[in-house]
C-alpha positions as CSV (number, residue, x, y, z in Angstrom):
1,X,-31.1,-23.8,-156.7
2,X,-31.8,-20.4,-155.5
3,X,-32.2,-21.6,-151.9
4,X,-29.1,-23.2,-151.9
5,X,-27.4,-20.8,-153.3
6,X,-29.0,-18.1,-150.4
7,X,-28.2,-20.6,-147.6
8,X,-24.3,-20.7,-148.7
9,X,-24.6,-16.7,-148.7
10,X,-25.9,-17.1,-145.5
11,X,-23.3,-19.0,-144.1
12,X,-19.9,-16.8,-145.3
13,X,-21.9,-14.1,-143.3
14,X,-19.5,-13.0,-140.2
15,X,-21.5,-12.4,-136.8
16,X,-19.9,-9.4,-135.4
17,X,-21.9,-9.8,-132.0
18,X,-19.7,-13.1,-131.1
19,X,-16.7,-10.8,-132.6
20,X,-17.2,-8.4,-130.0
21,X,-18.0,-10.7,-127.3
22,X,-14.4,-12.4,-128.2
23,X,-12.5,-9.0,-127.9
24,X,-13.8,-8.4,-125.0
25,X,-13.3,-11.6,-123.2
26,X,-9.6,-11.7,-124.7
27,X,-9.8,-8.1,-123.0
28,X,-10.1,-8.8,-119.2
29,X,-8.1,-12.3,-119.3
30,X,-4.6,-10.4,-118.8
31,X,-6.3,-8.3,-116.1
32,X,-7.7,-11.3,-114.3
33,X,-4.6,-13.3,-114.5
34,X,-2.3,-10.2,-113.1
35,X,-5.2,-10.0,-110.1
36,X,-4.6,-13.8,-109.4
37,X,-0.8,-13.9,-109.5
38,X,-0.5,-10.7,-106.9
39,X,-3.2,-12.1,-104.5
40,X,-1.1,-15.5,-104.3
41,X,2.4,-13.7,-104.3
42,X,0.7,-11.5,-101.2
43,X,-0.6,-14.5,-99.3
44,X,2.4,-16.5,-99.9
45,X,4.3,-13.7,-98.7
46,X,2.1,-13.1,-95.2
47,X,2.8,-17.0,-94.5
48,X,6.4,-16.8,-94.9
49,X,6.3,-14.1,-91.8
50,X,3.8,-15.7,-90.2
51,X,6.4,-18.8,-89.7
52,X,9.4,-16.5,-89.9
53,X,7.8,-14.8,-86.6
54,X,6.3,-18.1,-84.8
55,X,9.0,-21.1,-85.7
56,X,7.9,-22.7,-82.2
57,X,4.0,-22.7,-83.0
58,X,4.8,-23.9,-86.5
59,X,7.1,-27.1,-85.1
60,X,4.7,-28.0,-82.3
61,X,2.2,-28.2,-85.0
62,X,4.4,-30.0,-87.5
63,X,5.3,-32.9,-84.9
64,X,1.8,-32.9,-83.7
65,X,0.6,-33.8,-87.0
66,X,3.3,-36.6,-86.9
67,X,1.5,-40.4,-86.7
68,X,1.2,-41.6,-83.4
69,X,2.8,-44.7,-84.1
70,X,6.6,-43.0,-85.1
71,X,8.6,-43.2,-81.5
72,X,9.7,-39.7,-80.6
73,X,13.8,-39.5,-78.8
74,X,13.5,-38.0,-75.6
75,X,13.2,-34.4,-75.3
76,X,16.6,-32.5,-73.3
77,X,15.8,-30.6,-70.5
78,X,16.2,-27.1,-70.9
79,X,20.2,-25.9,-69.8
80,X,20.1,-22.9,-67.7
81,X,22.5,-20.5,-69.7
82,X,23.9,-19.6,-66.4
83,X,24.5,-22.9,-65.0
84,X,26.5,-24.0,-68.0
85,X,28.5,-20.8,-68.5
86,X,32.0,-20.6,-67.7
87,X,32.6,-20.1,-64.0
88,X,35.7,-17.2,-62.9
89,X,36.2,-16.7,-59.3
90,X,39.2,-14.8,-57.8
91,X,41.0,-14.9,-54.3
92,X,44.1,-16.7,-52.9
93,X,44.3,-19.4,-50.9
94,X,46.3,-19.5,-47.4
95,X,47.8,-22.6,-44.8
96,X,45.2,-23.3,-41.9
97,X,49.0,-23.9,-39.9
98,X,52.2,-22.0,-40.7
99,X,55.0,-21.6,-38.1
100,X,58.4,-20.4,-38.0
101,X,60.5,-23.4,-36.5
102,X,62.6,-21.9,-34.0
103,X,65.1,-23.6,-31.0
104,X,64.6,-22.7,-27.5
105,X,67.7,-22.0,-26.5
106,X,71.0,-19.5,-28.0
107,X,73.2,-21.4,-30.0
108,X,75.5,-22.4,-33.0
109,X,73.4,-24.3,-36.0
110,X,75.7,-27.4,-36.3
111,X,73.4,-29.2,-38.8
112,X,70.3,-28.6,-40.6
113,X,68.1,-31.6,-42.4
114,X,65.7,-30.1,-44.3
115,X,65.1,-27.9,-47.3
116,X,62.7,-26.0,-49.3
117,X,59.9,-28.5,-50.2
118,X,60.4,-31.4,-48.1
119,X,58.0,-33.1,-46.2
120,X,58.4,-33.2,-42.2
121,X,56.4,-35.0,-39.5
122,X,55.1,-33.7,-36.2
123,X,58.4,-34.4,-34.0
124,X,60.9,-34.9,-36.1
125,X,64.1,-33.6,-36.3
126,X,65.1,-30.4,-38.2
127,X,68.3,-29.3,-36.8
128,X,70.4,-29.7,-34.2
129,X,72.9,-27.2,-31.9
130,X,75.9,-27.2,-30.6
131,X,75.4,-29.1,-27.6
132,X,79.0,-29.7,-25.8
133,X,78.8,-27.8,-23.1
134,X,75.0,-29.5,-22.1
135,X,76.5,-32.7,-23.1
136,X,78.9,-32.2,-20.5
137,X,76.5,-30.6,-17.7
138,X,73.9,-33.9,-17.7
139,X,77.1,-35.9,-17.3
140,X,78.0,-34.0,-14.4
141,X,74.7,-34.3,-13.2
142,X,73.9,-37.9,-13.7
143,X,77.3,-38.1,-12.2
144,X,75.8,-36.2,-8.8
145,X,73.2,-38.0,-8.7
146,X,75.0,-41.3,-8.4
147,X,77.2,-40.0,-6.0
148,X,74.2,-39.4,-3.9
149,X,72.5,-42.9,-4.0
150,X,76.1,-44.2,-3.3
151,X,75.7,-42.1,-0.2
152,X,72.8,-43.7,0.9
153,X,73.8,-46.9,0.5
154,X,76.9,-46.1,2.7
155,X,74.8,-44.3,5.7
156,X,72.1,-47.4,5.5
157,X,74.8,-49.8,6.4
158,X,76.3,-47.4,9.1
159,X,72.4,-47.2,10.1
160,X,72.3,-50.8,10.1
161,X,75.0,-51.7,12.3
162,X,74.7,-48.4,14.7
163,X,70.9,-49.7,15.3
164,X,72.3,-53.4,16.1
165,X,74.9,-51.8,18.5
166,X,71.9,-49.6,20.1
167,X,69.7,-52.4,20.3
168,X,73.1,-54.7,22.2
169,X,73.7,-52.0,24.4
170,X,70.1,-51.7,26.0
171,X,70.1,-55.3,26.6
172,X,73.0,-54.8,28.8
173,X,72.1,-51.8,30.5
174,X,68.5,-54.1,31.6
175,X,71.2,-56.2,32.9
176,X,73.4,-53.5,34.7
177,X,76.5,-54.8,32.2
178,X,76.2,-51.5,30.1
179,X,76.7,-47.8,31.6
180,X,73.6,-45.3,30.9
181,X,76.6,-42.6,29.3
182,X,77.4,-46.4,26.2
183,X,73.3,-46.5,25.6
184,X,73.0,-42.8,25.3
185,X,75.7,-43.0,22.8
186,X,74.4,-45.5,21.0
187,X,71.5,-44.0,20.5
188,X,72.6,-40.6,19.6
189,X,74.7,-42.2,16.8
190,X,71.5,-44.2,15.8
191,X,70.2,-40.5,15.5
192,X,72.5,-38.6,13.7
193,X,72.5,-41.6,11.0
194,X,68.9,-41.1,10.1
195,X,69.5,-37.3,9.6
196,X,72.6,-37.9,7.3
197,X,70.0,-40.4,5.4
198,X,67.1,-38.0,5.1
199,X,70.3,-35.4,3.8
200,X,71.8,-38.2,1.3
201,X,68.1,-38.7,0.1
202,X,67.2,-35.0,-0.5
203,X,70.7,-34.4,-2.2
204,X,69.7,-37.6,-4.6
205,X,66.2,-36.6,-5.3
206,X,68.1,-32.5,-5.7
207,X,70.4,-34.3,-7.9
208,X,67.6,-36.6,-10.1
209,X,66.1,-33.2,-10.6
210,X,69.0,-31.2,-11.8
211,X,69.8,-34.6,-14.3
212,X,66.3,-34.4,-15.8
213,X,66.9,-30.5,-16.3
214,X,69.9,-31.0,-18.1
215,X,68.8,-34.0,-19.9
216,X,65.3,-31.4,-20.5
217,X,68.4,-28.1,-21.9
218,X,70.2,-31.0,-23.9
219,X,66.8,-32.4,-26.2
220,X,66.8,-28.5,-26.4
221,X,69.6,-28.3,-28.5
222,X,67.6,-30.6,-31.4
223,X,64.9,-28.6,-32.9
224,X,62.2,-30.8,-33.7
225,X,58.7,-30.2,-36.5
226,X,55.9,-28.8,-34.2
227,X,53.8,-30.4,-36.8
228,X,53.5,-32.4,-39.8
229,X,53.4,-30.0,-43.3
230,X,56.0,-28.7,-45.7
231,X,58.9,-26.7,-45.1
232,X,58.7,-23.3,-47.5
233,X,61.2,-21.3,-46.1
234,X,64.7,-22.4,-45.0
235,X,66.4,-19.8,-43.1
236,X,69.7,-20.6,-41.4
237,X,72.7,-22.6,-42.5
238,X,75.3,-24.3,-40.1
239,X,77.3,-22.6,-38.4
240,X,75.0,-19.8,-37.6
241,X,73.9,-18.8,-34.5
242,X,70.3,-18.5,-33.9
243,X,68.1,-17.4,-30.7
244,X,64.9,-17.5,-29.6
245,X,64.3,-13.5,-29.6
246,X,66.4,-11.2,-31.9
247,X,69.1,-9.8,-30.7
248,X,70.9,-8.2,-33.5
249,X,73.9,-8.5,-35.4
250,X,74.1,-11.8,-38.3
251,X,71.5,-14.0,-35.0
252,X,68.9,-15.5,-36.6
253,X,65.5,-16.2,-34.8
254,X,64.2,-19.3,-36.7
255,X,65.5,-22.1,-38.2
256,X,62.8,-22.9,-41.2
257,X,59.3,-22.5,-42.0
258,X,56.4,-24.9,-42.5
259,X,52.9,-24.8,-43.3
260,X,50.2,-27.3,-43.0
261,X,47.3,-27.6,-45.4
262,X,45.4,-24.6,-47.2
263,X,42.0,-22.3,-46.8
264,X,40.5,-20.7,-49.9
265,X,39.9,-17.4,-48.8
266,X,38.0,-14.6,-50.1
267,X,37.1,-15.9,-53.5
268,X,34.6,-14.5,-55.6
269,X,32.5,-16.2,-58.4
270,X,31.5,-14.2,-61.4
């Protein structure tokens, strides 16, 4: 009874060595858990600048860890900033041809076929002169110059028959029928034929000449493209006169003015 009673003494008695091994164990847990939690917020923290300073490394490694078997879409070639910026370039751009279309020849403007922004081929016409008076000076020349074949035609039949009467006449002067004074004019008139032929055909070749001038003044008197382009400027109306150097008052020294394709000239790319 008494050891019973000593052994349930026994066991309401508190150990105050475990007590003080408690407190201090419940001591250094809040320390040790404040330790952990700023060594983990610090490491966390140096990887999120690790990858916030390397995003290349950290994708190269991310896709190479990737399985082997996944197909990959094919990698862009690096654009050259430069190549696809915008491109500026300045400059102007001129005609590889440009003329002033001007006649020959002084004269009146009678009419003009073109205008501002037309189209014109190489020979065509663009306006024509006043042309009366050359009109009238290749008729009179054509006219000359048919007078003068007409001529020859008359002195080779004269020629013709003088030769026949030459030739007649030294047959009878063989045969004593004829005098020497009849031959010698026969042949003198034989003569003087042949130099009014060589004269009718020098005046006809003078007069074939002086036609083909005047026809040449006359095709004058229509001013034609000197090449194919587009006609920017228009610069005299009918009834103007126009010349072919400027000599004052309201003449003008060109009809129009064309160009013919374009040059880029002094551009500059930026």
């Amino acid at each position: 009874m008494t050891e019973d009673k000593s052994k349930l003494l026994r066991s309401l008695t508190i150990d105050r060595s475990a007590g003080k091994a408690e407190r201090s164990g419940s001591r250094w847990l809040p320390i040790s858990a404040v330790i952990i939690i700023c060594v983990v917020g610090l490491a966390a923290f140096a990887a999120f600048e690790f990858r916030r300073q390397n995003p290349t490394k950290e994708t190269a490694s991310h896709t190479a860890q990737q399985p082997a078997a996944q197909p990959q879409a094919p990698q862009q070639p690096p654009t050259n900033s430069k190549a696809t910026g915008s491109l500026a370039a300045s400059g102007y751009v001129v005609a590889r041809r440009k003329a002033t279309v001007a006649a020959e020849i002084t004269g009146k403007v009678v009419e003009v076929f073109i205008d501002e922004g037309m189209t014109v081929t190489e020979g065509q016409v663009v306006a024509r002169l006043d042309s009366v008076l050359a009109e009238r000076d290749y008729e009179l020349a054509r006219s000359r110059a048919e007078t003068a074949n007409a001529a020859i035609a008359a002195i080779a039949a004269d020629l013709e028959d003088a030769t026949r009467i030459m030739t007649r006449v030294q047959t009878l002067s063989q045969k004593n029928f004829a005098t020497e004074a009849d031959l010698t004019k026969a042949q003198a008139r034989v003569g003087v034929l042949n130099a009014q032929m060589r004269q009718a055909q020098s005046q006809f070749e003078t007069a074939k000449i002086d036609a083909k001038r005047s026809a040449s003044m006359l095709d004058k008197h229509q001013i034609r493209a000197p090449f194919a382009g587009v006609v920017i400027d228009r610069s005299a109306q009918p009834g103007e006169m126009i010349s072919p150097m400027s000599v004052g008052g309201y003449t003008r020294t060109g009809i129009c003015t064309s160009r013919h394709g374009f040059n880029r000239d002094r551009s500059r790319r930026q």
